[in-house]
KOLZA-456433 format. One line per 5 residues: number of its first residue (from 1); their letters; for each residue x, y, z of C-alpha. Coordinates in nm, 2 decimals, decimal comma, always signed. Example, Ala and Ser with C-alpha at 12.3 -4.5 7.8 and 13.67 -1.06 7.14 Angstrom:
// residues 2
1> AS> +1,23 -0,45 +0,78; +1,37 -0,11 +0,71
//
This chain:
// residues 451
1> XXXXX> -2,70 +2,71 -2,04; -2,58 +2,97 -1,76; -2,43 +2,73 -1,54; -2,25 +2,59 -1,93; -2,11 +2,94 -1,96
6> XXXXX> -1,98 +2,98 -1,64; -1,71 +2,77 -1,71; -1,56 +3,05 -1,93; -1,47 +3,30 -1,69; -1,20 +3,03 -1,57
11> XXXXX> -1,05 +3,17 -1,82; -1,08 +3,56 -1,91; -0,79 +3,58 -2,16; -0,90 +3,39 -2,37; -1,25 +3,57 -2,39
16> XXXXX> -1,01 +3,90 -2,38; -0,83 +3,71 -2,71; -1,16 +3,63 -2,89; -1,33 +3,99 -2,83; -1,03 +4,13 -2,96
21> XXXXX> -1,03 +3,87 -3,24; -1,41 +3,99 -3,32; -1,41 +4,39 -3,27; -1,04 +4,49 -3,41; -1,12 +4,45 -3,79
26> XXXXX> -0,91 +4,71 -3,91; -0,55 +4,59 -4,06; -0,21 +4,54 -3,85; -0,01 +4,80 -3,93; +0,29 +4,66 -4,12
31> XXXXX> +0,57 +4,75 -3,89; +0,35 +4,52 -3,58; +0,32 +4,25 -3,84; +0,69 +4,24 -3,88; +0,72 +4,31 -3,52
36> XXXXX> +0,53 +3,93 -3,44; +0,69 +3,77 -3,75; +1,08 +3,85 -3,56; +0,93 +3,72 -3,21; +0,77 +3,41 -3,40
41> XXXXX> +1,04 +3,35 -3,58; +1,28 +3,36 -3,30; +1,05 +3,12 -3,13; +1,03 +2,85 -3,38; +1,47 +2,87 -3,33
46> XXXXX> +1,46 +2,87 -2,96; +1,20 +2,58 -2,98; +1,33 +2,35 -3,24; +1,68 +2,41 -3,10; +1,53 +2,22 -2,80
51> XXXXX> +1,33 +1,96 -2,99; +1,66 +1,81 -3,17; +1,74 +1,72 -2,84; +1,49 +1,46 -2,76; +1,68 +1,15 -2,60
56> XXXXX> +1,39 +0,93 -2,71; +1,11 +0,87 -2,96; +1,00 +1,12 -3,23; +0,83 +1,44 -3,31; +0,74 +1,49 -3,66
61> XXXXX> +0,64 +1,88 -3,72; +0,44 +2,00 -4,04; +0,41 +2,34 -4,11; +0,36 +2,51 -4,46; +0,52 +2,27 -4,75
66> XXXXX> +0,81 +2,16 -4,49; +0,83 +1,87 -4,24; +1,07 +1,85 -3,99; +1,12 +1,52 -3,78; +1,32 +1,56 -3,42
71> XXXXX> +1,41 +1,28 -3,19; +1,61 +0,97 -3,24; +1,29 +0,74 -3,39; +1,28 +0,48 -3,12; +0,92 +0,45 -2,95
76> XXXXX> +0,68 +0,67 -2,96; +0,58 +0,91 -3,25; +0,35 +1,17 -3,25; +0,24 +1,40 -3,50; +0,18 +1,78 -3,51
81> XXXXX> +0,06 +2,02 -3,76; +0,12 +2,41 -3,70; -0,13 +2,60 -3,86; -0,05 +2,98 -3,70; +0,34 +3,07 -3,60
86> XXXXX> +0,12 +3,17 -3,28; +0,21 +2,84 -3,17; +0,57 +2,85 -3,13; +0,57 +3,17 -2,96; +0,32 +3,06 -2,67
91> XXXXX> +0,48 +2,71 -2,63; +0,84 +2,91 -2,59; +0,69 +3,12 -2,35; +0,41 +2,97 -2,16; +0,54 +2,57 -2,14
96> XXXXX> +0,25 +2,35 -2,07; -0,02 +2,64 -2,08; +0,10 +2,77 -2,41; +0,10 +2,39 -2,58; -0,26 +2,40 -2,43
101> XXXXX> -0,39 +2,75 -2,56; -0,23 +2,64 -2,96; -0,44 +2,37 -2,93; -0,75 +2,50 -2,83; -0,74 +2,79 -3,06
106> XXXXX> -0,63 +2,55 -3,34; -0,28 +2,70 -3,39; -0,15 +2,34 -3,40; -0,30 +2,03 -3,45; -0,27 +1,63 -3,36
111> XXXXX> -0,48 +1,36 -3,43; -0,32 +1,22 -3,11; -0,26 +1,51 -2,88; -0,18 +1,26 -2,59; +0,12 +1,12 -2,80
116> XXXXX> +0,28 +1,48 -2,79; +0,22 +1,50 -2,44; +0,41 +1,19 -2,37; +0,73 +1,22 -2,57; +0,68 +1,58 -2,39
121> XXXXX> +0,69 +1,40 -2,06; +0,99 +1,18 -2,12; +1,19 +1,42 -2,27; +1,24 +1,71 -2,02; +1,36 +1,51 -1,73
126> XXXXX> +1,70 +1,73 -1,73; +1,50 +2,06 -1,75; +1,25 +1,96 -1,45; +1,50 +1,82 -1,23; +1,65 +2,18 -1,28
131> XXXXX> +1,35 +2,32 -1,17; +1,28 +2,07 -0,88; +1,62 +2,19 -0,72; +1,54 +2,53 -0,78; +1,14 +2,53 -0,63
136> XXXXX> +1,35 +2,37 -0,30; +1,60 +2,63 -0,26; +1,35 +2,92 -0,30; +1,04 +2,76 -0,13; +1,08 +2,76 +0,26
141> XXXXX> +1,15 +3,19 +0,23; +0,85 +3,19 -0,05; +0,62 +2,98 +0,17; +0,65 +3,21 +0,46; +0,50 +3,48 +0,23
146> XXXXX> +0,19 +3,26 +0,09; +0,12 +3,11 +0,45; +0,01 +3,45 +0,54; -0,18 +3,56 +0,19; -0,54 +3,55 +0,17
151> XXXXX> -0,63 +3,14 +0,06; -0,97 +3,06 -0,08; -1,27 +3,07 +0,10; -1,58 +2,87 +0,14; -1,71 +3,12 -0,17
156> XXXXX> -1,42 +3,10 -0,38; -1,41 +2,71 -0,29; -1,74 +2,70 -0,43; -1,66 +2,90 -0,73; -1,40 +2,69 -0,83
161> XXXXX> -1,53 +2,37 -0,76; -1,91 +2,53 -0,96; -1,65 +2,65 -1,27; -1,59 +2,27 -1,37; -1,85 +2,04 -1,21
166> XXXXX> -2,14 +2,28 -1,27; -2,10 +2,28 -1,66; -2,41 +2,03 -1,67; -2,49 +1,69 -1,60; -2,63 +1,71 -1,96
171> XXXXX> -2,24 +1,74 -2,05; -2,10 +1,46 -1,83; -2,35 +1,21 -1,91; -2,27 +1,21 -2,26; -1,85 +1,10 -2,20
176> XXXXX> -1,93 +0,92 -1,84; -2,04 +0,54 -1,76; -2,36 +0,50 -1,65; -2,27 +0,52 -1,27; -2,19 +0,88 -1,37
181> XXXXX> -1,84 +0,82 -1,16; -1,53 +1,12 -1,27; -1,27 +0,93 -1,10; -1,02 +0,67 -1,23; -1,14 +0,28 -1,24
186> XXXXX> -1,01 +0,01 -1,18; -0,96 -0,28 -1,44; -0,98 -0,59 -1,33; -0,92 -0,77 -1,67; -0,85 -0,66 -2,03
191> XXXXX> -1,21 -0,69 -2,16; -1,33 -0,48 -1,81; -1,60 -0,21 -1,97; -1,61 +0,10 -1,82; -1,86 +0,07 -1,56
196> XXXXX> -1,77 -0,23 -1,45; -1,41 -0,06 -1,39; -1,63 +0,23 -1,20; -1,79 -0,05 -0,96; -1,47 -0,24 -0,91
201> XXXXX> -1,29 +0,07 -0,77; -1,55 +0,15 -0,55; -1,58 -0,23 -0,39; -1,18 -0,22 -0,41; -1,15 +0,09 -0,16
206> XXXXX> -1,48 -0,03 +0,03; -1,31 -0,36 +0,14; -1,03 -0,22 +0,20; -1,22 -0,02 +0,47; -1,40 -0,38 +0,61
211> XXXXX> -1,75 -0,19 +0,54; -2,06 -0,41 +0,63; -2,42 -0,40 +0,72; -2,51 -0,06 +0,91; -2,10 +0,06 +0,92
216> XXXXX> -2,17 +0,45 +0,90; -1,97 +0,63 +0,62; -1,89 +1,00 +0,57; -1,81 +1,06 +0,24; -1,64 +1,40 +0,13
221> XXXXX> -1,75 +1,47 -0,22; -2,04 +1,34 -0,37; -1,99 +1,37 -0,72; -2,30 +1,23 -0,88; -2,38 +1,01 -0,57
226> XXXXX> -2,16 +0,66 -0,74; -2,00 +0,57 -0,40; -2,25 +0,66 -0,18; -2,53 +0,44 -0,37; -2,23 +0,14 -0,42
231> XXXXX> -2,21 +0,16 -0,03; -2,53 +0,14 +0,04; -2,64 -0,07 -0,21; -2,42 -0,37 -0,19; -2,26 -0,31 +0,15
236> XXXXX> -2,53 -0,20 +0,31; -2,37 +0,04 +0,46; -2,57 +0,39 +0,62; -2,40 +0,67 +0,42; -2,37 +1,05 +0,47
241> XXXXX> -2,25 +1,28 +0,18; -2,15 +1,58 +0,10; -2,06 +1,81 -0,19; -2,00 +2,22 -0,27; -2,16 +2,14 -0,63
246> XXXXX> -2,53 +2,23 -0,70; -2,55 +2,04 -0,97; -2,41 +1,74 -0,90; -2,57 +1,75 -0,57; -2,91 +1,82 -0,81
251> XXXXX> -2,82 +1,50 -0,96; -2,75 +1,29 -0,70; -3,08 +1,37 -0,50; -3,24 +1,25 -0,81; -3,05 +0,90 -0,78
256> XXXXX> -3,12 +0,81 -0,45; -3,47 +0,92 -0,41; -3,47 +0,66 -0,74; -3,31 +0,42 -0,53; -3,52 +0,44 -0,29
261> XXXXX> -3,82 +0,43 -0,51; -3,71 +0,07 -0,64; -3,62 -0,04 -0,27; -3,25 -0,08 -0,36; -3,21 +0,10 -0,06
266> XXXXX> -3,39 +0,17 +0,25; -3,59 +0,54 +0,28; -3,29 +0,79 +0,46; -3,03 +0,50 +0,39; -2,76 +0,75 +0,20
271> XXXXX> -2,84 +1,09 +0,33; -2,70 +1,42 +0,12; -2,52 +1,75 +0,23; -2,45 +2,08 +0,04; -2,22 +2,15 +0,33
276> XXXXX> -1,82 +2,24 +0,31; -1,59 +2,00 +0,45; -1,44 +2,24 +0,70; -1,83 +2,25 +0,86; -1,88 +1,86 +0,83
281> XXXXX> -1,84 +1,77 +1,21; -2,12 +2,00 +1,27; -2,37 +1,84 +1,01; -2,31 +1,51 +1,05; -2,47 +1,29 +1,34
286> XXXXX> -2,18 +1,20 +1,50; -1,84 +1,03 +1,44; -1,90 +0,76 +1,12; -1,71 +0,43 +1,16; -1,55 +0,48 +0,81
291> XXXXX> -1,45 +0,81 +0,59; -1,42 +0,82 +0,20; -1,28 +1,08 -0,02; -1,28 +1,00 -0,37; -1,01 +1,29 -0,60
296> XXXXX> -1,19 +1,55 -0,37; -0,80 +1,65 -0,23; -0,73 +1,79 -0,55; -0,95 +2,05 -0,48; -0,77 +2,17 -0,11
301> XXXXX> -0,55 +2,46 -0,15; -0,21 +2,31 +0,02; -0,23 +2,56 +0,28; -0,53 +2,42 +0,42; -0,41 +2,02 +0,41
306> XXXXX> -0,34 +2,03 +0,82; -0,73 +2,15 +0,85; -0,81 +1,91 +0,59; -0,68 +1,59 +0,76; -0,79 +1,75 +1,10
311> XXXXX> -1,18 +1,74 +0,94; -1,12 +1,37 +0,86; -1,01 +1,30 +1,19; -1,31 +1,46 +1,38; -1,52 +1,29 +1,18
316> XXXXX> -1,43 +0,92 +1,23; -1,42 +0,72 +1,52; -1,11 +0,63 +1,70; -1,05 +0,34 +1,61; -1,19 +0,41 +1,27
321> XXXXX> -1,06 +0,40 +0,94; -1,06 +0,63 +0,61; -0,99 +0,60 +0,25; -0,85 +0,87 +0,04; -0,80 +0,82 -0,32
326> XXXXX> -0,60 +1,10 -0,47; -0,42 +1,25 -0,76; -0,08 +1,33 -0,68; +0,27 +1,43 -0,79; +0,59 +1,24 -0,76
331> XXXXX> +0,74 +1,39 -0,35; +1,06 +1,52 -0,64; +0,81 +1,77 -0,76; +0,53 +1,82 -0,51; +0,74 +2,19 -0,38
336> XXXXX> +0,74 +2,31 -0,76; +0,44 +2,22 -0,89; +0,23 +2,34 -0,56; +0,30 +2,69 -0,67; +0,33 +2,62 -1,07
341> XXXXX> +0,03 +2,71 -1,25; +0,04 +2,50 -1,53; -0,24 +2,41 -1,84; -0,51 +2,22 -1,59; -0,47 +2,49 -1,35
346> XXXXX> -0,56 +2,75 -1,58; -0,77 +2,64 -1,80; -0,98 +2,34 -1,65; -0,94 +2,37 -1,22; -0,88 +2,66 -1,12
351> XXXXX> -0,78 +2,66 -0,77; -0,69 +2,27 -0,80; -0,36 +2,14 -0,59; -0,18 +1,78 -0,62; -0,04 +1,69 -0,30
356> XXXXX> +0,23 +1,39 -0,26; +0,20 +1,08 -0,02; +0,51 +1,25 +0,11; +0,34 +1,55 +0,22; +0,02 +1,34 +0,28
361> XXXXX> +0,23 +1,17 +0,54; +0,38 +1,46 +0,66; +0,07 +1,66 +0,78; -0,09 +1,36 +0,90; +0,21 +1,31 +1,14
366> XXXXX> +0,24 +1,66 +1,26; -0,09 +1,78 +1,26; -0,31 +1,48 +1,34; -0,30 +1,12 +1,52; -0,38 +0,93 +1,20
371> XXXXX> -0,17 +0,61 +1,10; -0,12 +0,56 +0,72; -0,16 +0,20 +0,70; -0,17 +0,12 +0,35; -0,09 +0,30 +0,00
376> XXXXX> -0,18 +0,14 -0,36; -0,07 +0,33 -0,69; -0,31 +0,23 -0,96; -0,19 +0,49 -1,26; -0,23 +0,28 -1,53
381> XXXXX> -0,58 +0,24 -1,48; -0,64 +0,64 -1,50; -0,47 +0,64 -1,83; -0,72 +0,37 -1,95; -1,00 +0,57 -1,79
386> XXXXX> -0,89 +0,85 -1,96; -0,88 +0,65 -2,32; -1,24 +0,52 -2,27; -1,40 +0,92 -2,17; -1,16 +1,06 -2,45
391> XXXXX> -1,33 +0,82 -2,72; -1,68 +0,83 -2,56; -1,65 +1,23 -2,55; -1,49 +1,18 -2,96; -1,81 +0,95 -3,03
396> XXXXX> -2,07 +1,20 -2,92; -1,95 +1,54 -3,05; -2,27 +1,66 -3,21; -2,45 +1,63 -2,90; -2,18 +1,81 -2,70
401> XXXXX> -2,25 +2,10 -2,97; -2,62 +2,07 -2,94; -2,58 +2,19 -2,57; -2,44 +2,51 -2,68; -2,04 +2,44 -2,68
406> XXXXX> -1,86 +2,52 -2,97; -1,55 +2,41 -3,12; -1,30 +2,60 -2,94; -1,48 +2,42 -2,60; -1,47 +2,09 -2,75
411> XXXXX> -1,09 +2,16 -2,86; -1,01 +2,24 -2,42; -1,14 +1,93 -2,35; -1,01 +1,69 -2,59; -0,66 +1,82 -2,51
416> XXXXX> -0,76 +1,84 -2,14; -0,84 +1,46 -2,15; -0,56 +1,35 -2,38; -0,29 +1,60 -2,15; -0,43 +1,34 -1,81
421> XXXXX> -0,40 +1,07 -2,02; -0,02 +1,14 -2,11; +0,05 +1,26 -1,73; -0,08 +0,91 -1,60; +0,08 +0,67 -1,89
426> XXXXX> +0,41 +0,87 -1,81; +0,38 +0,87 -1,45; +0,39 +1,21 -1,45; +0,12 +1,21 -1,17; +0,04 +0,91 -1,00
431> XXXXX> -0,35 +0,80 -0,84; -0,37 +0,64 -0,54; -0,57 +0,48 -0,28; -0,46 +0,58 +0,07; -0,61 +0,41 +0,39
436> XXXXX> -0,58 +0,59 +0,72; -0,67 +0,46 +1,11; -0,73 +0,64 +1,39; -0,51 +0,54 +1,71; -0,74 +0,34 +1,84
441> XXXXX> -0,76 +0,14 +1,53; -0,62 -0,24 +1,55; -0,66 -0,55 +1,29; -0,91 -0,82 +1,40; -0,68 -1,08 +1,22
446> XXXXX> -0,43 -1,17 +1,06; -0,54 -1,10 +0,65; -0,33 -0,87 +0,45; -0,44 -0,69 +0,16; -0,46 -0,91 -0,18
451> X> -0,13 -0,84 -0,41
//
């Protein structure tokens, strides 16, 4: 259970919060009581002030005896519960972070968290355009100062990355498919299950690439080792991977040499790396015909994306190709929400970045001799990924808590997956698969990608 309680020190105010919670049993004094009931108060005006403006859909707030109902009743409508005043007061003050924190230490409730997110999402358009203006005003003098402060490190890469990844494959197994893949699908039809969706994103990006018997692949991030066996298993492809994450790299290990075992692939067919992406060229055996990437960006500090796309560069041929698929953020918002920490950031990956394809584009053209040949935005299918590992993670709850995580953990999560699942529905944050060529690169013929 270490690696399982690792996880926590993401988040040190909130184990501040508890030890507090448990060691102060003592009374508040009356005049801090009445101190918290003004700010509260004043909180629940500033908030609901706000909330009877929603241009669309409904809220509908219980709280005590009274319920409240903001928004014009078209569309959506979601339902909340406040159980402690705490909840106004962190939402008024923290935004996305303090919506996360009342939910995980049950000072509101939903049923359907994701349905507050969403009428959320499509009702502070005014407010982030606002803020968008702003983050491009103040950025190029702010960005001068954070080019030049310390950025994480190989360690604090591998902190990070070991903070969500490393909670326990006993953990992931329980909400993933069976191909163990943490990465949005791909549904090919309404009746799609979720590994098959798994499978057909993998294939999807793989032909993209044109990879065939013996094309070498380089794959930055492993997870638990889905693309690297798809590749070598039906494309018959020689693959090289690499990841930051003991565990998953534990688990992987364990896949191939079981691959191997039942000759679904050949003896050294997918070989494995615990080696950082910035050290890749070094490792590898030379330049690979193809690259991969699967959601592994997320995890560059933005700082470090001309080094990043440099790395891909040295390690594919000339005239080979790459495919990146990626989280990102609409180019509108990329400048705010690069230095914005918001819930994910702080309470699920730390150190995690969304870049744009505007500023994917951007570095590649200044900093590299990459081509972007082809971009596909596939969001929808994230929010259904998202549905299926929200209701698997729902269906298996006593066996989450037989590992050791309590309530309050399995409150992070289901808000963590229902928050994605809003971001994605309401195109708050887009996935997409991005291919890349070297300059050497030219088509054989004259196919196009399948609309």
């Amino acid at each position: 259970m270490t690696a399982l309680r690792s996880h926590t020190a993401v988040s040190p105010e909130l184990l501040l919060s508890k030890a507090r919670m448990a060691v102060h049993h003592e009374p508040t004094p009356a005049h801090v009581r009445a101190s918290y009931n003004r700010r509260y108060r004043l909180a629940r005006s500033v908030t609901t002030k706000l909330l009877s403006r929603l241009r669309s859909d409904s809220l509908v707030v219980t709280e005590d005896d009274s319920i409240s109902v903001f928004g014009p009743g078209d569309g959506l409508e979601a339902h909340v519960t406040i159980r402690d005043p705490r909840a106004w007061w962190h939402l008024a003050t923290e935004g996305s972070i303090g919506l996360g924190r009342g939910y995980i230490e049950g000072w509101w409730h939903s049923n359907d968290p994701d349905l507050v997110v969403r009428v959320a999402a499509r009702n502070i358009t005014t407010l982030d355009e606002i803020r968008n203006r702003m983050a491009m005003i103040t950025n190029p003098v702010l960005d001068r100062v954070r080019k030049v402060a310390p950025r994480p490190d190989r360690h604090r890469n591998r902190e990070d990355i070991g903070a969500h990844y490393d909670l326990g494959n006993a953990f992931f197994e329980l909400f993933l498919d069976e191909t163990m893949t943490y990465s949005s699908g791909v549904f090919t039809h309404p009746n799609t299950s979720l590994s098959e969706a798994s499978l057909a994103k993998y294939d999807r990006l793989l032909r993209k690439l044109g990879v065939a018997a013996d094309t070498t692949v380089t794959e930055i991030g492993t997870g638990w080792g889905g693309m690297a066996l798809r590749a070598a298993q039906e494309f018959d492809a020689r693959v090289t991977s690499t990841t930051i994450s003991r565990e998953q790299y534990a688990e992987a290990n364990r896949r191939v040499k079981s691959a191997e075992a039942h000759e679904s692939i050949r003896p050294g067919q997918v070989r494995l790396l615990q080696t950082d992406w910035r050290d890749l060229a070094d490792a590898t055996q030379g330049r690979a015909d193809r690259l991969v990437s699967v959601e592994m960006i997320e995890a560059v500090d933005w700082r470090d994306y001309p080094r990043f796309f440099q790395a891909i560069e040295a390690n594919i041929a000339a005239d080979g190709m790459a495919g990146i698929q990626a989280i990102c953020v609409p180019d509108r918002r990329y400048e705010r929400t690069k230095n914005t920490e918001d819930f994910i950031a702080r309470f699920v990956f730390p150190g995690g970045f969304l870049p744009s394809i505007g500023k994917i584009t951007h570095v590649i053209s200044r900093h590299t001799r990459l081509h972007l040949l082809d971009v596909e935005d596939f969001g929808a299918h994230y929010a259904a990924t998202l549905r299926h590992w929200r209701t698997r993670f729902d269906d298996r709850l006593d066996d989450i808590r037989s590992l050791g995580l309590d309530d309050r953990f399995i409150r992070l999560w289901r808000f963590y997956l229902a928050y994605c699942e809003a971001a994605f529905a309401e195109r708050h944050c887009t996935v997409n698969q991005l291919i890349l060529v070297g300059p050497d690169w030219r088509p054989h013929d004259l196919a196009l990608r399948p609309c």
